[in-house]
N, C-alpha and C positions, 0 to 999 in steps of 0.2 A: 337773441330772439326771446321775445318774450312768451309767458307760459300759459299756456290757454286758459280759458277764463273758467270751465267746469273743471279742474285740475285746483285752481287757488278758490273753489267755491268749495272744495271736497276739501282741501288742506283745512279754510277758516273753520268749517264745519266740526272737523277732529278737533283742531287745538281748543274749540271752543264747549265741546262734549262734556260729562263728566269726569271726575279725575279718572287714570284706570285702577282698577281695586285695589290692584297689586305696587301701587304705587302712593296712592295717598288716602290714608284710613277715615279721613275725616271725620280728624278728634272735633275738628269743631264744630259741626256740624251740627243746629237742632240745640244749642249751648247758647244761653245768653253771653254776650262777651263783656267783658271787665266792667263794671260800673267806673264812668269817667265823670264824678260829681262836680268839677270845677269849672266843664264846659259852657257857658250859656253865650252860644252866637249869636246876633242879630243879624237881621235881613237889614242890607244898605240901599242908597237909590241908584237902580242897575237901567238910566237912561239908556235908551239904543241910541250911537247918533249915526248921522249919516254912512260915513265909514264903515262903524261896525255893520251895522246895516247891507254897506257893497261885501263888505269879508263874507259874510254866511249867506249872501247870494251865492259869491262865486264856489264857495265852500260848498252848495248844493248842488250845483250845477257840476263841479269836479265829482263830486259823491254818484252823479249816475256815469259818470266814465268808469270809475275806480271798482275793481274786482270784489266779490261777496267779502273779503276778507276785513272790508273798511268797514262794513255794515254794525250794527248795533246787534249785540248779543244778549240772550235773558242772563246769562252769568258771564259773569270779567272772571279771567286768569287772575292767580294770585301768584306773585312770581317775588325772589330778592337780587339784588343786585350778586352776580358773583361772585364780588369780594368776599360775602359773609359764607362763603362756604365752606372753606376750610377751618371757623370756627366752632365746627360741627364736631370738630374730631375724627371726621368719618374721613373712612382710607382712601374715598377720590369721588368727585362731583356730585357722580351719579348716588353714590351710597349716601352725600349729603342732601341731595336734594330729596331723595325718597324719607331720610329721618327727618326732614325739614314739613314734609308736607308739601311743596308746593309745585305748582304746573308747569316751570321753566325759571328762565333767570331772563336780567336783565346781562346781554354779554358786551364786555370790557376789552374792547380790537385798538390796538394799539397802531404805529401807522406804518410798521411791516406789516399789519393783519394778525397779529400774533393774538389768541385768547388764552393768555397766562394766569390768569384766577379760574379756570376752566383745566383744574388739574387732575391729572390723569395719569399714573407710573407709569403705564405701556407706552405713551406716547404725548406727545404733546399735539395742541389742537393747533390750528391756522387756517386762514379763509384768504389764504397767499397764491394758492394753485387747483384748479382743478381737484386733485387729487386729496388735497385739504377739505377744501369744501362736501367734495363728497362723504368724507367720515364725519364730518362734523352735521351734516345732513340725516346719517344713514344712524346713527349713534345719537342723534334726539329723538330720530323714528322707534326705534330701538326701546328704548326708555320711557317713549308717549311723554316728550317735554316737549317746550316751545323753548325758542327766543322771542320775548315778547318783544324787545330793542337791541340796540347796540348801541353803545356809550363809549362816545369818542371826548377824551380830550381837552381842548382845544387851546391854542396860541395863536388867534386867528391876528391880532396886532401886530408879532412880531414875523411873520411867514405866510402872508397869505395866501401866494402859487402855491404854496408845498401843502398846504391846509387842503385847500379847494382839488389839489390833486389825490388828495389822500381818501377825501370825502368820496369823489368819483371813483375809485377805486372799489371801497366800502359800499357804494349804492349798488354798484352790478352785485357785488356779493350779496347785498340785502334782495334784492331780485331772485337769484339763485337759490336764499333759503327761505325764500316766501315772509320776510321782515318788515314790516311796515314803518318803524319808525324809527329814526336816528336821536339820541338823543346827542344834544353839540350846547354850546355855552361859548357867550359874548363875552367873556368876564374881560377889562382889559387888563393887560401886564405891563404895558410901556404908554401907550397915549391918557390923556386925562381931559378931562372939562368938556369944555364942549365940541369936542373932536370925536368926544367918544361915539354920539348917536349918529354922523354922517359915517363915521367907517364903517358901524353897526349893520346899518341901513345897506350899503356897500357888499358887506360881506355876506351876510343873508342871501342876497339877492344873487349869487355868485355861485354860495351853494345850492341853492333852488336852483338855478341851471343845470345842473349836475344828477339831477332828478327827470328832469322834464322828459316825458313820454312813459313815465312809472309811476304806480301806484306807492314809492317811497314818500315819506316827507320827515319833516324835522322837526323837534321839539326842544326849544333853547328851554332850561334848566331856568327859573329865577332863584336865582345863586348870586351869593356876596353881595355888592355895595351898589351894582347897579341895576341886575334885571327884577329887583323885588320893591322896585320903585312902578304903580302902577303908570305912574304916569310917562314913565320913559317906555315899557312895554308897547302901551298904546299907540304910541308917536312911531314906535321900531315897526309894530305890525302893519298899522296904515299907511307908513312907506311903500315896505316891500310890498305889501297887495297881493300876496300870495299866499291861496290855500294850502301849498307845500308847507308854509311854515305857520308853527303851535307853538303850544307849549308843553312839555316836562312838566307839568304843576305838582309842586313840592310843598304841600302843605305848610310843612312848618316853617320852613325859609322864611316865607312872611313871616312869623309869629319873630325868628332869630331875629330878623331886620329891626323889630322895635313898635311893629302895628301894633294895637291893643288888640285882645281878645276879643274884646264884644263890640271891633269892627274887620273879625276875618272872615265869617261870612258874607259880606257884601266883595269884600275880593275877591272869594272862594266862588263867587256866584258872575262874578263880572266875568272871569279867564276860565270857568268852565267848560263853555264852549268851545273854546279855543286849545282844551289840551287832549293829546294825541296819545300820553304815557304819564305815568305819576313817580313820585318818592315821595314815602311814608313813614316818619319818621315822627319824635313827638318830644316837647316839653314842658318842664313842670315848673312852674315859677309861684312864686309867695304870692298869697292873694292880693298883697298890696299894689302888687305889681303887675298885674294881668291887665288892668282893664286900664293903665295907663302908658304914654309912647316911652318908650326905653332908648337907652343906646343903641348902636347899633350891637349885637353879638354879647349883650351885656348877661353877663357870668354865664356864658352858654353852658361851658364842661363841669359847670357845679349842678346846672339844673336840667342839663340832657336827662330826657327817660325815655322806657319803653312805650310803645306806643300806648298798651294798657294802664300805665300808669301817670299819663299827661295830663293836659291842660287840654287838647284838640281833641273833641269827638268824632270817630274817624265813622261811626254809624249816620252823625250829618253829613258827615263829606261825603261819603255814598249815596246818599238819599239826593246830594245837589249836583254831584255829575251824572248821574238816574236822571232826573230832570233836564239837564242838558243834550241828553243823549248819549253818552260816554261810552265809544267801542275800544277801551284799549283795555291795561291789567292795573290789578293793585301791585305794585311791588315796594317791600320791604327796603328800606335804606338805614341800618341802623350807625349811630352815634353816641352812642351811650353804653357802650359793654366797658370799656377801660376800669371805672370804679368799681365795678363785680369781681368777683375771685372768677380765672380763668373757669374752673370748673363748673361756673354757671352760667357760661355765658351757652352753650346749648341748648337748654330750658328756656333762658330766655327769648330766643330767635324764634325756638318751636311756639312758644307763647303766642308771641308777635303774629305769627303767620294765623293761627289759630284764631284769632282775632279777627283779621283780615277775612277770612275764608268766614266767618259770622256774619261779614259785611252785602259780600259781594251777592 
């Protein structure tokens, strides 16, 4: 049964409130955030065509079904993926995410349900049983965090009953803790060419079934070699035809893929519509090399950095999903701690988030 709709109007309201005092000091607050000197995006030609066109109809049209929690907020959560919490040093989640600064995480449900970067001595967390879900419910209450997603996975080429059942699984939980987005990934592992956009197409359309009658949806990740191809995006989305599915927009992915700099604004402006949750992540490449197309993934772990210290101005990228309308969170994804001496990499994340919280 689902949850009434003054309940999820009262829920978005909270997670969308102030941080609570006692919880994020808000260093950055009222703070210009990092000068990013090597940014200069262009606007590209963002044609509407037909398609897109039927998408944000129906996109609108689902938007007055969908509970206050889908609605557009004056401030986005600033949230990190859970891995990066035990980076912190701190004795368990919550101690990390309070040193972190920020308003929740992105959570990491494996397909027992398990949230194993969601660490905790007393106990381990799970969204496996009733009884799970409710401490993992009662203990974000607790703390004034959100899940702003859940990040599954995904091996959808090699298994796709046991995917699509896993996913189903994972939606009643997202229901349960008031979760709006999934984040899930087409990447393939086994088929290649041109097989890969009818399975795509296929399997999208499979787990949008597994939604239907919920304010849930999905946000595929453009990740690796194929979803950070606009053109194959395009084709994926006007398939399925369903508002259920977004995107995960990952800033930098593109930038790794090989697009020039001063054409990621015209992408960052085409799929902003379209995304539902982000990763924030950022890199620094030689200037010879920005504003021309690259290999794919070319010297990513020599030139991975902090968000402050990149190539991507993540104050435009605010400013373009602002414009588009953007009800979800900024969260952190970071890539670039390994070449730092362990002992900074918690400065560094706090940094990151600090940044972020400038943005939003």
């Amino acid at each position: 049964m689902f949850m009434r709709m003054n309940l999820l109007r009262s829920a978005w309201d909270k997670r969308h409130a102030p941080p609570h005092p006692a919880l994020s000091p808000q260093e950055g607050r009222g703070r210009t955030s990092p000068t990013v000197t090597n940014c200069v995006l262009h606007p590209g030609d963002h044609t509407v065509n037909p398609n897109r066109r039927e998408f944000l109809a129906a996109l609108a049209v689902a938007g007055a079904t969908l509970p206050a929690w889908s609605a557009p907020a004056a401030r986005w959560p600033v949230t990190c993926r859970d891995a990066h919490l035990k980076a912190t040093g701190q004795p368990d989640c919550w101690a990390a995410m309070k040193f972190l600064g920020v308003d929740g995480v992105e959570l990491d449900v494996n397909e027992k349900l398990e949230c194993s970067s969601l660490y905790y001595p007393e106990r381990p967390y799970t969204l496996a049983d009733a009884d799970g879900l409710k401490r993992v419910k009662e203990d974000f209450r607790a703390q004034g965090r959100i899940i702003s997603a859940f990040c599954m996975h995904n091996r959808l080429d090699e298994r796709l009953e046991e995917e699509v059942a896993w996913t189903a699984r994972l939606v009643k939980a997202a229901v349960q803790l008031e979760v709006g987005v999934i984040r899930i990934d087409v990447y393939p592992r086994k088929i290649t060419g041109d097989a890969v956009l009818p399975f795509a197409i296929k399997a999208c359309r499979q787990l949008c079934d597994t939604a239907a009658g919920t304010p849930v949806r999905f946000g595929i990740e453009n990740h690796g070699k194929i979803t950070n191809d606009p053109e194959f995006l395009d084709k994926l989305f006007d398939a399925v035809g369903s508002p259920k599915l977004g995107l995960t927009l990952d800033f930098m992915n593109f930038y790794w893929f090989g697009h020039p700099l001063n054409e990621l604004e015209g992408i960052f402006r085409k799929f902003a519509p379209r995304a539902f949750h982000t990763h924030c992540k950022n890199l620094r490449y030689p200037e010879d090399r920005r504003n021309v197309r690259r290999p794919m993934g070319w010297e990513y772990q020599k030139h991975a950095a902090p968000l402050y210290d990149g190539d991507i101005d993540y104050r435009r990228a605010a400013a373009i999903l602002r414009q588009a309308g953007y009800a979800g969170d900024l969260c952190l994804e970071n890539e670039c701690l390994k070449p730092f001496p362990k002992e900074q990499h918690p400065a560094i994340l706090k940094k990151e988030i600090e940044l972020l919280r400038s943005v939003v």
